[in-house]
N, C-alpha and C positions, 0 to 999 in steps of 0.2 A: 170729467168728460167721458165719454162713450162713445168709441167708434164700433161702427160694421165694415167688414172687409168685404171683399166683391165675392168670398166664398160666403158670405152670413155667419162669419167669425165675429163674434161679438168681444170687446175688449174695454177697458176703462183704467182710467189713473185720477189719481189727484196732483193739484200745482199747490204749492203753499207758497202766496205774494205777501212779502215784506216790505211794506214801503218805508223807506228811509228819509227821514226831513231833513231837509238842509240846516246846517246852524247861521243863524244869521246876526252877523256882526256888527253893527252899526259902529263907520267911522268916525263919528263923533259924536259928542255932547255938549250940553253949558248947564253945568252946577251952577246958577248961579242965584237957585231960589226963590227963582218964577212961578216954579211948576211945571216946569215943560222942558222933557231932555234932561231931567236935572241929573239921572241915575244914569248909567253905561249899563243897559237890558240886554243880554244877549238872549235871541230867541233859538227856542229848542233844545237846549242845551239840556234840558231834564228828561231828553230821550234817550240819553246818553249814558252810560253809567261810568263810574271813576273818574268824574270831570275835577279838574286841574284849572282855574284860571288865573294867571300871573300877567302883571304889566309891572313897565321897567320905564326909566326913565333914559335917556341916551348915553350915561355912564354906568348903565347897567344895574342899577340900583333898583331894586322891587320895593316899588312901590304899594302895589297891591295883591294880596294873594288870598283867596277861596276852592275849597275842595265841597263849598256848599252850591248848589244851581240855584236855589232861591237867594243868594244875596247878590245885588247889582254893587258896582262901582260907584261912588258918590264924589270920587274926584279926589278923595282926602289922600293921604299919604306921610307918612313918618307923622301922625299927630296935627298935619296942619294941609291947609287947600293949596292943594297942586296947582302951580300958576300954568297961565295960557301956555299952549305948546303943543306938539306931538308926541305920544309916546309908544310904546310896541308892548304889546301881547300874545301871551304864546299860551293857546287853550290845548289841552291834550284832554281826549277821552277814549274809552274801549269802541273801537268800530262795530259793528253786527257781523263784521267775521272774527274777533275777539282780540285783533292786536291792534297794539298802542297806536294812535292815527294823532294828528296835533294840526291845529292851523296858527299861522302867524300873522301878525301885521300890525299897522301904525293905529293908532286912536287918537284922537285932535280934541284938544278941551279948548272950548270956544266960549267966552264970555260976555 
């Protein structure tokens, strides 16, 4: 940008814009080999770097863990299909100011 002052002082800067994506969560899915919903996709999360994603079951058991943003959830869990239910998720990744940032919440396997 370039301004002129009211004396003909000429002056300039630059802005550098970051846009930041939202990660988007989707509260639920159904594995159930339709083809539709079958995986837990969280979107943007590959904008992210040091992504962490963990889901537990209500006795705190982790059931699923990836430090990869290319792999989704497919409902499995200890070797065998996670029945119907709600479960929690606690995604942590590096913010674009550089400290740890985390979101939580339920995820609902619907079949």
């Amino acid at each position: 940008m370039i301004v002129t002052d009211s004396n003909g002082c000429i002056n300039s800067d630059d802005v550098d814009i970051k846009l930041i994506p939202d990660i988007i969560v989707p509260s639920g899915f159904s594995p159930n080999g339709d083809g539709i919903n079958d995986t837990w996709i969280i979107q943007n999360l590959d904008q992210f770097t040091n992504t962490k994603v963990s889901v537990y079951n209500r006795w705190g058991s982790r059931l699923f863990f990836t430090d990869n943003t290319n792999e989704n959830w497919d409902g499995g869990g200890n070797d065998k299909m996670t029945p119907v239910g709600t479960y929690y998720y606690i995604i942590e990744f590096d913010g674009y100011d550089g400290k740890q940032d985390n979101l939580t919440g339920p995820i609902t396997i619907i079949r």
